[in-house]
N, C-alpha and C positions, 0 to 999 in steps of 0.2 A: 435417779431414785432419791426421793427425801433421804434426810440424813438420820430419821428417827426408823425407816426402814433399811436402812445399813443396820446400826443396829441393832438391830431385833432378830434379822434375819444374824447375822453373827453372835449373837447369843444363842439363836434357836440352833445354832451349827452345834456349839459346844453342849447342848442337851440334847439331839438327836441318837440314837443309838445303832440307827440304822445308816453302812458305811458311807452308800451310794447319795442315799439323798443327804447325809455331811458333807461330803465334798461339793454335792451340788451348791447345796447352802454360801458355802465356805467361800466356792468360787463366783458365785454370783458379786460377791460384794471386796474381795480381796483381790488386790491390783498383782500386776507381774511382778515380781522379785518384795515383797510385802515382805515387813520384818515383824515379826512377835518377840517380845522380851517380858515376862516377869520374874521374882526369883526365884525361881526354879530351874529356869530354860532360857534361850535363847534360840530361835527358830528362823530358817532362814527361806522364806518362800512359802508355799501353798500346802506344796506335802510335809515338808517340816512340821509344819503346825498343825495339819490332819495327824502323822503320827503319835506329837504327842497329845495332842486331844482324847485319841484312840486309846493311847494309855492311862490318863486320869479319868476317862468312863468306864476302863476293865478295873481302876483300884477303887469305881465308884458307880456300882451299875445304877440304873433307873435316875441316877442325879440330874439335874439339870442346874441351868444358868439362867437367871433372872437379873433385867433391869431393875432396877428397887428405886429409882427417880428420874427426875427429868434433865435431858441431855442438854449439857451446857456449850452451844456452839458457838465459832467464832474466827471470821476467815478458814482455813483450810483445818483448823484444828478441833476437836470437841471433848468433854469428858463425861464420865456419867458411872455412878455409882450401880454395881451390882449385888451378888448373894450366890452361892453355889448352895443348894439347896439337896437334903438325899430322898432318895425314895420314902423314907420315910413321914417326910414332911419338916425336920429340922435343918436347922441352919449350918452348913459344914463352914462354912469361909463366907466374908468379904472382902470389897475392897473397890479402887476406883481404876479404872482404864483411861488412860488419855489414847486419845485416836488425831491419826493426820491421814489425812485424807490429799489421792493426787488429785487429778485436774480433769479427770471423769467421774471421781466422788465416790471412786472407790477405798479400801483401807489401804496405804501404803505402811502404815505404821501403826503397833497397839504396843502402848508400855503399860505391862498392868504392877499395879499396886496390894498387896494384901493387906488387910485390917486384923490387929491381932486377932487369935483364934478366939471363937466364944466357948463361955463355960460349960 
């Protein structure tokens, strides 16, 4: 799978609100034993990072997760700025995700970054 559809489809995981097809998402593109880290959390595997996904969509129903630029790849690693965005149409968060990728180009690894909060 292109590395612009990892992803995408992993963004669409984290705006999904529906459980079944997150997980679907999530594990399409998320390798066995995948670590998630931003400051918040630390997640260790698939379900780790569906539960708390599942949490920051009940403290933020209808939000979603956007790409906001173009993915900067290179060898096994890639980064690319996002947006969490609310149902409303306003900006909650940014921030920038570095991703590493194994050796089926799936996510072994997402260390995300937050951009101060907007006013």
């Amino acid at each position: 799978m292109p590395v612009d559809a990892v992803i995408d489809r992993y963004c669409e995981a984290w705006s999904t609100a529906d459980p079944e097809r997150r997980a679907a998402l999530l594990n399409s593109v998320w390798a066995d034993g995948g670590l998630y880290t931003d400051p918040t959390v630390h997640a260790a595997g698939a379900a780790a990072l569906l539960d708390h996904i599942t949490a920051v969509l009940a403290r933020r129903p209808g939000s979603r997760v956007e790409r906001t630029g173009p993915i900067q790849p290179h060898h096994d690693v890639a980064c690319f700025d996002w947006q969490a965005v609310g149902a409303d149409g306003a900006v909650l968060r940014r921030g920038i995700d570095i991703v590493i990728f194994d050796a089926s180009g799936r996510l072994a690894r997402v260390i995300g970054f937050f951009a101060p909060t907007p006013a």
